[in-house]
C-alpha positions in Angstrom: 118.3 96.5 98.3 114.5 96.5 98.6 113.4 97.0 102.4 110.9 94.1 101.6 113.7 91.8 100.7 115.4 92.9 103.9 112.0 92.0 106.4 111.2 89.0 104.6 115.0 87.7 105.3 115.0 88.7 108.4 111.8 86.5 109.2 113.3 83.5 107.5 116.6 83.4 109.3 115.2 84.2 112.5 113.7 81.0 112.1 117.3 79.1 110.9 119.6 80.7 113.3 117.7 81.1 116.5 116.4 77.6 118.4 114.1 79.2 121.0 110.8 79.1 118.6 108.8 80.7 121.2 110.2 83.6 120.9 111.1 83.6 117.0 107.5 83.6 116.6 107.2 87.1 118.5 109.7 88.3 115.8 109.3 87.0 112.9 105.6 87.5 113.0 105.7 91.6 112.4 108.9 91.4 110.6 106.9 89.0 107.9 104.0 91.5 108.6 106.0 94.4 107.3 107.6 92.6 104.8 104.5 91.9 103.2 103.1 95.0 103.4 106.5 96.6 101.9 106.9 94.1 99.0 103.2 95.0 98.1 103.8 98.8 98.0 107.6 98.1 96.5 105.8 95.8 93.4 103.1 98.9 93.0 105.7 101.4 92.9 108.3 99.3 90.5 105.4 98.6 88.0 104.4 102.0 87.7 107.7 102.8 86.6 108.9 100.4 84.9 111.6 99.2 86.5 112.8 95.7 87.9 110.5 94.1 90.3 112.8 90.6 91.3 114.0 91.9 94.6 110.7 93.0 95.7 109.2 89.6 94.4 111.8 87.6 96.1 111.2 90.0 99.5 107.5 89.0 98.9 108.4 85.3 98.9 110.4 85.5 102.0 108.4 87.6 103.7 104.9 84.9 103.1 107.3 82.1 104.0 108.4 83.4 107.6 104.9 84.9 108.2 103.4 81.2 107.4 105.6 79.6 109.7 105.2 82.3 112.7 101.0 81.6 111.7 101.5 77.7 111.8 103.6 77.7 114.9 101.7 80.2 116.2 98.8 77.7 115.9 100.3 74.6 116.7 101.3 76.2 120.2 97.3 77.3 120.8 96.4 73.5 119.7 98.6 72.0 122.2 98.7 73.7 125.3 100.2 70.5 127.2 103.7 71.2 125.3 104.3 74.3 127.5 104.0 72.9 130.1 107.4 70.7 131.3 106.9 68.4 134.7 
């Protein structure tokens, strides 16, 4: 199994299986990160040699999909400050 597939599933189901979003995003955010950076470096090496590139393309998927979400979330939270905060 590709480590970029691993990272980028690992930032997806962080954001399934845990309910405390504010601290998913702490997660998910680096694991996406590396994913990204693996899946890049994963494709390079695969195309080089020829071989099959579907796990490291599916790892790439995975891995922009739970970066995205840790970005938007990550966004929404700076946008609305007032949401934190619980009288």
């Amino acid at each position: 199994m590709s480590l970029a597939l691993a990272f980028g599933g690992a930032s997806v189901a962080f954001w399934f299986c845990c309910p405390f979003w504010m601290v998913v995003w702490l997660l998910a955010l680096p694991l996406g990160l590396a994913g990204l950076v693996r899946g890049v470096v994963e494709n390079r090496a695969a195309s080089q040699h020829g071989a099959s590139r579907v796990q490291t393309l599916i790892g790439l998927g995975l891995a922009s999909l739970g970066t995205a979400a840790a970005v938007a979330y990550m966004i929404f939270v700076i946008t609305h400050p007032d949401l934190l905060i619980q009288d």
